[in-house]
Structure formats: C-alpha cells, structure tokens
C-alpha positions as CSV (number, residue, x, y, z in Angstrom):
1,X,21.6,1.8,-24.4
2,X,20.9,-2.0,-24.8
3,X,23.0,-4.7,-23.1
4,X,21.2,-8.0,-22.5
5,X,18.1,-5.5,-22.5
6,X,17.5,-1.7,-21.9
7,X,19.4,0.0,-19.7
8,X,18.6,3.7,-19.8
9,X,21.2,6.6,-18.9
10,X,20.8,10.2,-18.9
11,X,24.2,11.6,-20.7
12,X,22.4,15.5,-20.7
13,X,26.5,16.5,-18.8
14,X,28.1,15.0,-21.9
15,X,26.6,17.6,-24.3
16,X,28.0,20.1,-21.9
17,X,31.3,18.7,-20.8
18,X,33.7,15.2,-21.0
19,X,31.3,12.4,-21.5
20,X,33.2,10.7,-18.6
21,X,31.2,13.8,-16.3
22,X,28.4,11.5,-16.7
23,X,29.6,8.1,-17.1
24,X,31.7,7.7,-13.6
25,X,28.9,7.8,-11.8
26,X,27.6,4.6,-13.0
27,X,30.7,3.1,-11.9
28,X,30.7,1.6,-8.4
29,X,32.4,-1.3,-5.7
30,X,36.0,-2.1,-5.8
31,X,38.5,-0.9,-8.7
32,X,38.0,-4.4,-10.5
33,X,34.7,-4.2,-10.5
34,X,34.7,-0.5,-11.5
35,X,36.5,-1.6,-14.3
36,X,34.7,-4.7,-15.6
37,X,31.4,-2.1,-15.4
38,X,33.7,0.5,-17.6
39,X,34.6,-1.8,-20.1
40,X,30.6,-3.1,-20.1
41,X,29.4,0.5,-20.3
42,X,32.0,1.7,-23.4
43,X,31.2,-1.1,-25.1
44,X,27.9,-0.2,-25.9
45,X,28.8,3.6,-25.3
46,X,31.2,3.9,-28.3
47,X,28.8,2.0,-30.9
48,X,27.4,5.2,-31.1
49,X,29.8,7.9,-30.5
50,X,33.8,8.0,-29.8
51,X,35.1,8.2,-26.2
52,X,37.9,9.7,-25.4
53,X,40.1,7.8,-23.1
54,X,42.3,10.2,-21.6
55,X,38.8,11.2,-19.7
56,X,39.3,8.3,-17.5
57,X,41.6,10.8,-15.9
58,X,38.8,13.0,-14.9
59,X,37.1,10.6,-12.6
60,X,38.1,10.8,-9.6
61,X,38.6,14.2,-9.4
62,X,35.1,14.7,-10.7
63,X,34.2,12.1,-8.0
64,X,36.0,14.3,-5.1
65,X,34.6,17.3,-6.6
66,X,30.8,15.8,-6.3
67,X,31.5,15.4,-2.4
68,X,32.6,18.8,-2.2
69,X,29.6,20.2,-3.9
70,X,27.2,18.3,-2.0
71,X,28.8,18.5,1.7
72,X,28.6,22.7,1.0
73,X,24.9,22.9,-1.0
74,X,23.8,21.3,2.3
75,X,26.2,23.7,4.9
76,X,25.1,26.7,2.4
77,X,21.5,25.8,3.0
78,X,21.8,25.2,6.9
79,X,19.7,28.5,7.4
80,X,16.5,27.0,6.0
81,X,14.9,25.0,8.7
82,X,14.1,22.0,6.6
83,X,17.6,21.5,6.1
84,X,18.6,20.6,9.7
85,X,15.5,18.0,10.3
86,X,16.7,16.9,6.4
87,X,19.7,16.0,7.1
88,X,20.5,15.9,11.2
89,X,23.4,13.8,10.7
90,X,25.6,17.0,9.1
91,X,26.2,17.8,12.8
92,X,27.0,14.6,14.2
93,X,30.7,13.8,15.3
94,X,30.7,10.2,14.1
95,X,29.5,11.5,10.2
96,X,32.4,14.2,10.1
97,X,34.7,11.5,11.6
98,X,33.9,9.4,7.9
99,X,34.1,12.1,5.6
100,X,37.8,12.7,7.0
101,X,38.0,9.0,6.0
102,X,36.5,8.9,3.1
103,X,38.6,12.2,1.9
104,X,41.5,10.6,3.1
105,X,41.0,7.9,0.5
106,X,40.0,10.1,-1.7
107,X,42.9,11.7,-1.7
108,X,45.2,7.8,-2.0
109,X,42.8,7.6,-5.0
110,X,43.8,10.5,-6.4
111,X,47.4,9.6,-6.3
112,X,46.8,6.6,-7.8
113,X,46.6,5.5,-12.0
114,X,43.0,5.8,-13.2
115,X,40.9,3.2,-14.9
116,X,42.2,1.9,-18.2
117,X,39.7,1.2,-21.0
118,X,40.7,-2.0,-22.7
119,X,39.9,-5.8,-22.6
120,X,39.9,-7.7,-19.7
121,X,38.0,-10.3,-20.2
C-alpha cells in the first residue's frame, strides 16, 4: 500500500476469510482515532479491491476472540517449562485483575455500534 510512502501490510487472512480479519488489527487508540486510521486504511485498501462494509461488524468480536486465543495457547502450553519463565506474569493476581477489566470493556464494546466507513474529514 502507498499513502505518503510505503506502508506494507500482510492481508495472507483476507484470502482466507473477511478482509476486515486482517485489517482491525491495524486499528488502534480511542474510537475516533480508530476511525480516522479506518477511513485512512480503506482509502487506499479499496483502490485495489472492494471492501465490504458490513465487515466492520466483525471487529470486535474478532478482537475479543484474539484475547481468547492467546490467554488459552499460553494456559494450553503451561506444561512446557519455557512457558512459565516466558510469561510469569500469567499467574500474577494484579494481571488477572486487568483481563477482567479489559473483558469487561470488551464486552461494553461489544454492545456498542461498530465503526462506520465513510468521510469524516
């Protein structure tokens, strides 16, 4: 992709699944400036191929689904001795403490409209 120079993006999920399986994660901060990085990112994304917006739908379930995955590759792993000196927080109070948190917001995200794709400029 090109935008005020290269800016390089590996879409090998969007030959597989939504294109917005990819794209979310390149979305970050607060919901505004989620969606002045959208708007940014299907500008350039749709010169070369259509985007379907009803996947803006998709992304914070995708998102929740991510922290899922990753919170039980680690548990599933806990066995393997590397995993415990990789990752000693995973057993920490204080860390589970914040992923109530951040799943409780997760959650009010969930309830809440998704990104819209248009101008806002």
């Amino acid at each position: 992709m090109w935008r005020d120079g290269p800016f390089v993006v590996d879409f090998d999920d969007a030959h597989n699944g939504p294109a917005i399986q990819d794209l979310w994660m390149l979305l970050n901060g607060e919901w505004w400036e989620q969606r002045i990085q959208l708007e940014i990112l299907l500008e350039v994304y749709t010169e070369y191929t259509h985007f379907d917006n009803q996947q803006l739908a998709l992304i914070e379930p995708l998102r929740v689904m991510r922290m899922i995955h990753y919170l039980s590759w680690i548990v599933r792993r806990w066995e393997d001795p590397a995993f415990p000196r990789a990752f000693p927080w995973m057993i920490e109070y204080h860390f589970w403490c914040k992923q109530q948190l951040l799943f409780s917001e997760q959650i009010n995200a969930l309830n809440e409209q998704p990104l819209q794709h248009g101008l806002i400029y």
